[in-house]
C-alpha positions in Angstrom: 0.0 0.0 0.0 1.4 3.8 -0.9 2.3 6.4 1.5 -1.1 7.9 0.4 -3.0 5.0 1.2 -1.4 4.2 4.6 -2.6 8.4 5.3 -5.7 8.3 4.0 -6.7 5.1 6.3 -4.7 6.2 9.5 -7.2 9.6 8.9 -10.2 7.0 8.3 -9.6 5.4 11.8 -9.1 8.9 13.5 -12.7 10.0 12.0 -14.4 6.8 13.1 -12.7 7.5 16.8 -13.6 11.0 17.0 -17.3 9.7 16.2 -17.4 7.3 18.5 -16.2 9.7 21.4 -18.2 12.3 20.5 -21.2 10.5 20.7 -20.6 9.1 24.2 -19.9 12.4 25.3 -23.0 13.9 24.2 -24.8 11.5 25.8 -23.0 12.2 29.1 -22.8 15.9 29.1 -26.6 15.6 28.0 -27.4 14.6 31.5 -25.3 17.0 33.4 -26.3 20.4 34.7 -28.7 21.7 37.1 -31.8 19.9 37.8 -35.0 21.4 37.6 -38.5 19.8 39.8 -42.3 19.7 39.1 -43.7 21.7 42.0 -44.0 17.8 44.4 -40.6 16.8 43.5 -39.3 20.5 44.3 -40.7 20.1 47.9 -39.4 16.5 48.3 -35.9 17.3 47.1 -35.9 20.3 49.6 -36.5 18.5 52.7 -34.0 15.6 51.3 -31.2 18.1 50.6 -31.8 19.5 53.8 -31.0 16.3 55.7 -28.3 15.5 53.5 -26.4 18.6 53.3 -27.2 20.5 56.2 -24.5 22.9 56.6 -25.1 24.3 52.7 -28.2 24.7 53.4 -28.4 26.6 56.9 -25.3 28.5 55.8 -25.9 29.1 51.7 -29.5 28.1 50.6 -30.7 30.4 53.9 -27.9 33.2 52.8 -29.6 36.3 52.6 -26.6 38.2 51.8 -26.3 40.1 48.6 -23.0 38.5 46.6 -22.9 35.1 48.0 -22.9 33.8 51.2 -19.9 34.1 54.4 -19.5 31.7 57.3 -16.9 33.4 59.9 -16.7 31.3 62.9 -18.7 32.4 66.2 -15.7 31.3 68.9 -13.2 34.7 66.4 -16.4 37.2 67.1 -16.2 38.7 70.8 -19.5 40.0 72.3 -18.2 43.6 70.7 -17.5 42.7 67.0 -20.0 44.1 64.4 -21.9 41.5 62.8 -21.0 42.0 59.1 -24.1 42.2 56.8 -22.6 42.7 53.5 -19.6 40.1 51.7 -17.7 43.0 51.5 -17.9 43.9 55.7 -17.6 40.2 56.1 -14.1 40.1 54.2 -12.7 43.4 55.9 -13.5 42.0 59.2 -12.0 38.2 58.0 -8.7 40.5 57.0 -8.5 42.1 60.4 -8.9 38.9 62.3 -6.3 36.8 60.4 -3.5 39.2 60.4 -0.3 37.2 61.4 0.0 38.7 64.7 -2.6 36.1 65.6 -1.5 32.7 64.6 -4.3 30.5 65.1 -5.8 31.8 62.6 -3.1 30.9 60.3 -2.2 27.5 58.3 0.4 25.8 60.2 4.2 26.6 59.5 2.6 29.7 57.3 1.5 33.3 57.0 -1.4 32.1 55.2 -5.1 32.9 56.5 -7.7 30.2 57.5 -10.2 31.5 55.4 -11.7 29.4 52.4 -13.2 31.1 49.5 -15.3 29.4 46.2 -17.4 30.7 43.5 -20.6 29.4 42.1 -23.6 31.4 40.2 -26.0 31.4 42.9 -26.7 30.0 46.1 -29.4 28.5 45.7 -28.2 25.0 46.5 -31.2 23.2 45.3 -30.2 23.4 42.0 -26.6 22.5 42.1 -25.5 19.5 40.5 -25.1 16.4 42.9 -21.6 16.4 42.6 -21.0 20.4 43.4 -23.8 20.0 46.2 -21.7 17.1 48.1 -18.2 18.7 47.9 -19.1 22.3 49.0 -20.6 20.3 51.7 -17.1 18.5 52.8 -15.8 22.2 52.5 -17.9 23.2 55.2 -17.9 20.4 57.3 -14.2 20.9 57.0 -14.5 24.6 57.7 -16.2 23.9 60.9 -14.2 20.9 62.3 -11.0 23.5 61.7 -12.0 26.5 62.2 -12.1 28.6 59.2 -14.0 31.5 57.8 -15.8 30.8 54.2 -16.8 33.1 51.5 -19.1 31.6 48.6 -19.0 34.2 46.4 -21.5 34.3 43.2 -21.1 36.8 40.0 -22.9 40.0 41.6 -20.5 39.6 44.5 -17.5 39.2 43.0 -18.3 42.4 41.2 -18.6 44.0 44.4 -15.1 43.1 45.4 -13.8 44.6 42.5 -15.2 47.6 43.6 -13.8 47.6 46.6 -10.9 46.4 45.9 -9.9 46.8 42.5 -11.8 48.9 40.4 -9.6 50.1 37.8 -9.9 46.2 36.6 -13.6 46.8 36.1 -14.4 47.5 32.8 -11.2 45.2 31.8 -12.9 42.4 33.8 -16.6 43.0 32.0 -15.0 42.9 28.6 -13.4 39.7 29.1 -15.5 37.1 27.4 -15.7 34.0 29.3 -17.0 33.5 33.0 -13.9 30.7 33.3 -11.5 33.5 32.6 -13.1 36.1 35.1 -13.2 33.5 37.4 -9.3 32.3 37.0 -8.6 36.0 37.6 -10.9 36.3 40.4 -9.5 33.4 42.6 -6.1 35.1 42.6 -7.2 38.8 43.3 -9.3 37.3 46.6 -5.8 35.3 47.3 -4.1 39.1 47.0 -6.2 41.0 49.0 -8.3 38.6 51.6 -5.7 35.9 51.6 -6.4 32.1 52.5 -7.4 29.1 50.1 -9.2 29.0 47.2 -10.8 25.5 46.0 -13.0 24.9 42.6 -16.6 23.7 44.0 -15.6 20.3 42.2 -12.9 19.9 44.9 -12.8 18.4 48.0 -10.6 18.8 51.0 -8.8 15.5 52.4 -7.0 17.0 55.0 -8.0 20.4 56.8 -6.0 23.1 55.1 -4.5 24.1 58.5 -2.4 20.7 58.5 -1.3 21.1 54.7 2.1 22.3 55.4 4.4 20.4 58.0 7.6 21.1 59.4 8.6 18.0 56.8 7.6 19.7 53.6 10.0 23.0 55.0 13.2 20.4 54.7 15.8 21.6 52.0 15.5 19.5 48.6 18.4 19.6 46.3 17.8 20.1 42.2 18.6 16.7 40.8 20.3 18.0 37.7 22.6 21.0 39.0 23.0 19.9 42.4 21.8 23.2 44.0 20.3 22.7 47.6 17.2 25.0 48.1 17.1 25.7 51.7 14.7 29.0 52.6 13.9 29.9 55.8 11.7 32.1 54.7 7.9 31.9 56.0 5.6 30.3 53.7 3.4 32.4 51.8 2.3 30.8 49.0 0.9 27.0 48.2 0.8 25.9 44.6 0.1 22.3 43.3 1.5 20.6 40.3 -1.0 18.9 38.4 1.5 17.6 35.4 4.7 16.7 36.5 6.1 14.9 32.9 9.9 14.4 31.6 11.1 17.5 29.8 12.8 15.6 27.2 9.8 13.5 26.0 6.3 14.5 24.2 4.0 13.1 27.1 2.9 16.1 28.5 2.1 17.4 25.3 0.1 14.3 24.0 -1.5 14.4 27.4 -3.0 17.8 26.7 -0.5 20.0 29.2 1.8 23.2 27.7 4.7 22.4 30.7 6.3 19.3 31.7 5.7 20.4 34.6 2.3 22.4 35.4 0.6 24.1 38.0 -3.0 23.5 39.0 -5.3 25.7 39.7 -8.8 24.3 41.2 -6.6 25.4 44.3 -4.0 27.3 45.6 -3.4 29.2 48.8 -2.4 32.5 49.5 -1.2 35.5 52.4 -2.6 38.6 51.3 -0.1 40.8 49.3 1.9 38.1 48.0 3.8 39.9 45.0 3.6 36.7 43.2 0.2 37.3 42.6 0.6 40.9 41.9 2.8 39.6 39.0 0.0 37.8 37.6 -2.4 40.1 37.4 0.1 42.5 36.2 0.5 40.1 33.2 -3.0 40.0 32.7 -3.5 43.9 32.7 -0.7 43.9 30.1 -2.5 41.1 27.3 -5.6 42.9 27.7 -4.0 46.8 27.4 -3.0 45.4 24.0 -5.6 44.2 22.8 -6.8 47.2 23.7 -4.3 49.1 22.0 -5.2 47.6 18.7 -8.7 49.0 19.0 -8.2 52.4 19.8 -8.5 51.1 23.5 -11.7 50.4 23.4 -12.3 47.2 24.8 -16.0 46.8 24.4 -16.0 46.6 20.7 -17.0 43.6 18.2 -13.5 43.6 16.9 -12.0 43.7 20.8 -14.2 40.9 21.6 -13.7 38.9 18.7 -10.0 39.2 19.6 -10.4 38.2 23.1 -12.5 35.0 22.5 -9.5 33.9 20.2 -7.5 33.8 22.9 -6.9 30.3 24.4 -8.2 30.7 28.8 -6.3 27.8 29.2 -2.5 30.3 28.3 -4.4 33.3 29.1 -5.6 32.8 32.5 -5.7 29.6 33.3 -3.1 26.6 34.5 -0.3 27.5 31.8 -0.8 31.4 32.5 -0.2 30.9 35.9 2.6 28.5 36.0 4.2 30.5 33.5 3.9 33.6 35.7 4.7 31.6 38.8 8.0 30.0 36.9 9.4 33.9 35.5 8.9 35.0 39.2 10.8 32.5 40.9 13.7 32.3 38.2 13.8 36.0 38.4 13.9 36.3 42.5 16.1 33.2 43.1 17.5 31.5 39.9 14.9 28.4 40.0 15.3 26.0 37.1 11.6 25.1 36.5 11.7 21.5 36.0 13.9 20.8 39.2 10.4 21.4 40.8 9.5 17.7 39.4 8.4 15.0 42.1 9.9 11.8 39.8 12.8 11.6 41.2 12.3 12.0 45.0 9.0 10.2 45.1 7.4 13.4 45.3 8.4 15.7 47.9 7.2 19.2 48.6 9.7 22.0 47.7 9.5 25.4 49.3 11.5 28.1 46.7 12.0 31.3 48.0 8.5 31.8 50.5 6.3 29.7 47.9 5.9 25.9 48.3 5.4 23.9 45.6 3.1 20.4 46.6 3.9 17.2 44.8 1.2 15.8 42.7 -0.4 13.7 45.2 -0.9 17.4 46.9 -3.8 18.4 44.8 -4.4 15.6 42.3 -4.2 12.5 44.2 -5.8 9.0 42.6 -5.0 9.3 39.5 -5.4 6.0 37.2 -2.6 4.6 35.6 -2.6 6.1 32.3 -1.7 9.8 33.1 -0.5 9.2 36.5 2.9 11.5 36.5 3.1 9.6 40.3 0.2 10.6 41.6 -0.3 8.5 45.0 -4.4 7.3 46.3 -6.5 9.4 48.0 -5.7 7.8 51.1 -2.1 8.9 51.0 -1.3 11.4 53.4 0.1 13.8 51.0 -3.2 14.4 49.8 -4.9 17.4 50.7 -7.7 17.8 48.1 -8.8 15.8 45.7 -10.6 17.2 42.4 -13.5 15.6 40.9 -12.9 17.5 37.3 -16.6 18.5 37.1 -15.2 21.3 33.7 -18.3 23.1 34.6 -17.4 25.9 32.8 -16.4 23.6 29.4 -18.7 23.2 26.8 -18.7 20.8 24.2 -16.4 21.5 21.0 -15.8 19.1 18.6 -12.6 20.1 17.4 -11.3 19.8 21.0 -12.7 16.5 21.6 -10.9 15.6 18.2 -7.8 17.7 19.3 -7.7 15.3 22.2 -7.5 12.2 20.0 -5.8 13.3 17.5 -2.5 14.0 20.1 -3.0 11.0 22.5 -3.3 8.2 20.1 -1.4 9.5 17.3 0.9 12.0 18.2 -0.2 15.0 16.3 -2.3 18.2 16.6 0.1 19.9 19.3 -0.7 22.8 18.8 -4.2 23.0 18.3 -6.3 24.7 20.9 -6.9 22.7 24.4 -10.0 25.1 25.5 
């Protein structure tokens, strides 16, 4: 058979394949989403979600707090403390109550607040997928066995915070054309200015975040390839995961779907307010979106801005590669880092504070992966595992040419650089 036949049939097999998947994948994402109740069901649900998740629903579904909802525990409030009534007097009075000078409300071994914040459309719990429902229910059973404040905040409330907090971003932020990219910006701006952890609704917590970091994960690790010993006493600041962790010198991560051999996550990450880290991001941001602007007579709000802005890939713009890309410039730029030496294969995946920024192993934030994709990620069990992520890719819709994308690099080693998102 000719070169041209042996293409045209390797083509025919990838078409057939890409059919196949797509058609179980419509089926399954055709029975996702929120569910909706005739009037009997509606009051039967209630009164079962109600026993099942209790703490959602006295604390979320009861909220009647413009913006989202707030749980700050009763035993931080003294008999003088105002009783915030807004999310925006909740989280000045969470800021004031974790500053470091009072370490108990700290993570362990950190300058990091014990405050937990997520993001979800509304809060009205009874129509939350099953999945979303049960793990923002282990976040606040969790945030109660610590103790921990919690911020649920929904799109009218984050608005609000960039009002208060960050307003110049505003009109940057409305332009931007996908609610996955406001939220990837929002999770690091309420890192920057509130401080604490920040956890997708599809995550759950294994461990309470105050026992994340031990005095174990502080010990000096030594890059395997330059034999530089990283030994900072500095306080940690900062918590990242890596959710790839591939060789450099292979095409695995790239087949697998990832931009870095080794990747950050970020359904989670952990911050002390003011980290410069995170200023760096959003710094980064600001500059892609002034350029865009720039080529529109700075207008923004424009068809032609738009049209630019939903070309660009939230995956590099704002999402795991933007981020570990920002987090890998800032540590090579402060301390010399070689990126890759942050890998977990060759110490069976130890943590690795750089500079004031600790760097979990897999198994930190992606534990129980199968065996295909793996990158030495240990069972949930393990205790390295702090949260585990149940990949609901709410924010995903269906695309056929990234479902073929997907096939196309994992089984035949092409498409690299076709768009992921």
């Amino acid at each position: 058979m000719g070169v041209c036949g042996v293409f045209r049939r390797r083509w025919q097999r990838l078409a057939i394949a890409s059919i196949v998947f797509c058609m179980v994948t419509f089926s399954i994402v055709s029975h996702r989403g929120e569910q909706f109740f005739t009037p009997k069901q509606y009051s039967e649900a209630q009164s079962e979600f109600s026993s099942d998740t209790p703490l959602i629903w006295k604390h979320i579904n009861s909220s009647t707090v413009r913006g989202g909802a707030f749980y700050i525990p009763p035993e931080w409030l003294s008999a003088s403390s105002p009783r915030p009534t807004t999310m925006i007097e909740a989280a000045r009075l969470v800021s004031q109550l974790t500053n470091i000078s009072n370490t108990t409300h700290l993570i362990e071994n950190t300058e990091i607040p014990l405050v937990a914040h997520q993001t979800w459309k509304n809060t009205h719990v009874d129509t939350w997928p099953d999945l979303i429902r049960d793990s923002v229910e282990r976040w606040m059973e969790t945030v109660m066995e610590t103790p921990m404040a919690y911020f649920l905040w929904n799109d009218e409330g984050i608005i609000e915070f960039l009002e208060e907090y960050e307003p110049d971003f505003i009109d940057h932020f409305s332009a931007l054309p996908r609610m996955v990219e406001k939220s990837d910006i929002f999770r690091i701006m309420v890192c920057k200015y509130i401080g604490g952890v920040y956890g997708d609704v599809d995550t759950r917590p294994l461990r309470s975040p105050a026992t994340w970091i031990e005095q174990t994960d502080l010990a000096p690790w030594r890059d395997n390839e330059t034999g530089i010993v990283y030994n900072s006493t500095k306080p940690v600041r900062a918590i990242f995961g890596i959710e790839a962790d591939c060789p450099p010198d292979t095409d695995t991560y790239w087949r697998m779907g990832y931009t870095n051999p080794v990747q950050l996550t970020q359904w989670a990450l952990a911050s002390a307010p003011g980290h410069p880290a995170l200023t760096w991001f959003i710094q980064k941001i600001y500059g892609i979106l002034d350029e865009v602007a720039s080529h529109h007579d700075g207008n923004l709000t424009s068809p032609e801005a738009y049209e630019e802005l939903d070309y660009l890939e939230p995956l590099l713009f704002t999402g795991p590669d933007a981020i570990t890309v920002s987090m890998r410039s800032w540590l090579e730029d402060r301390i010399g880092l070689r990126w890759n030496a942050l890998t977990g294969l060759h110490d069976n995946g130890k943590s690795k504070l750089a500079d004031d920024i600790m760097i979990l192993p897999i198994t930190g934030f992606s534990p129980g992966r199968g065996i295909y994709g793996n990158m030495g990620s240990k069972p949930v069990t393990h205790h390295d595992a702090r949260l585990q992520h149940l990949a609901q890719g709410s924010w995903k819709g269906f695309d056929l040419r990234l479902e073929f994308g997907k096939i196309c690099r994992t089984f035949f080693g092409m498409c690299r650089d076709w768009p992921k998102s």
